[in-house]
C-alpha positions, 0 to 999 in steps of 0.5 A, spaced: 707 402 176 708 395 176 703 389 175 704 384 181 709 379 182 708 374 176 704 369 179 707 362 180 706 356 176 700 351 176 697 346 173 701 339 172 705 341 166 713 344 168 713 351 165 720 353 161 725 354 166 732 357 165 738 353 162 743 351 167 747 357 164 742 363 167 740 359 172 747 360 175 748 367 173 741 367 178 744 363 183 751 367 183 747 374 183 742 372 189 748 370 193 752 377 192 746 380 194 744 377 200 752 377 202 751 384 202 744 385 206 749 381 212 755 384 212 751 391 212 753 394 206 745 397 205 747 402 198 749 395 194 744 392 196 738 398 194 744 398 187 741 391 185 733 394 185 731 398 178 730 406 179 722 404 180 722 397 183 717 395 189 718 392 195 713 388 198 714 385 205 709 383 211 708 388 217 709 393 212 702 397 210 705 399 204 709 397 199 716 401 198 717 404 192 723 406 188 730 404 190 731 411 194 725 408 199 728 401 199 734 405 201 733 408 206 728 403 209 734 398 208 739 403 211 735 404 217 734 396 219 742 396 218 743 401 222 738 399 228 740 392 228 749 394 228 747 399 234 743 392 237 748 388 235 745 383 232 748 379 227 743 377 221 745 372 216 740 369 210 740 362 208 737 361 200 734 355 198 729 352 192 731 357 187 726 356 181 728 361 175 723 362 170 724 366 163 717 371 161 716 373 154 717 380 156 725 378 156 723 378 165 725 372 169 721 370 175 725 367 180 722 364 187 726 362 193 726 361 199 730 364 205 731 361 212 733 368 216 737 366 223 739 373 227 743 372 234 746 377 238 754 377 237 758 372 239 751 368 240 749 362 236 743 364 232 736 363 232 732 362 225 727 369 225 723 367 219 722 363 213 721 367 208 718 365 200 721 370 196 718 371 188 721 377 185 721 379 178 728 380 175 731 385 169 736 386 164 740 392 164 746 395 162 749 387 162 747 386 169 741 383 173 736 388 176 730 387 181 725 390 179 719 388 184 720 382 190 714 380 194 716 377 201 711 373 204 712 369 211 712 362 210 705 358 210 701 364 212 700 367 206 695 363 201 
């Protein structure tokens, strides 16, 4: 089991941010897996979660555990908005990559989501807060827990 989502900086002092290099590598890593929510491709992106990772976003009861569970939620949304025809695109903005003691990272971002039937011009869905907590394995970036909260309703 895994602790909540690292909370986010407080206080007036700026906390350790990543060097230019790592957040690069962070920013590249978010637009490849958001590229992959749009354009279908719902086994890659369940690929970037750890074996054990948690999924926590609104309207969700209970948190999805496991890159198996994150599968399948990720493949059915995928395939009910294909039999919908609805073309969905995220829009991320303000990343903040933060290193954790443990070698972790913590990254916060925000993601404006536009959907619009095919052909249509799209209307923005959401603004999403998005605070995950990042893992290296094997060389490459894992998310190992994401907290979704919809924009100026969480405290």
């Amino acid at each position: 089991m895994h602790s909540e989502t690292a909370p986010p900086p407080t206080g007036t002092s700026a906390p350790a941010f990543a060097d230019a290099g790592l957040y690069t590598e962070i920013t590249q890593f978010y637009a490849w897996h958001m590229a992959l929510m749009d354009d279908r491709e719902p086994d890659a992106w369940a690929d970037a979660y750890t074996e054990d990772a948690v999924f926590e976003e609104p309207g969700r009861t209970e948190a999805l555990r496991g890159r198996e569970a994150i599968r399948a939620a990720i493949t059915r949304r995928a395939a009910e908005l294909a039999e919908a025809g609805v073309v969905m695109r995220h829009w991320t903005s303000n990343l903040m990559v933060t290193p954790l003691p443990d070698g972790t990272l913590r990254a916060q971002y925000y993601s404006l989501v536009m959907r619009a039937p095919r052909g249509q011009r799209p209307d923005i869905f959401a603004h999403v807060v998005c605070r995950d907590v990042l893992v290296r394995e094997g060389g490459r970036w894992f998310i190992r827990h994401r907290h979704l909260g919809i924009d100026a309703t969480e405290q």
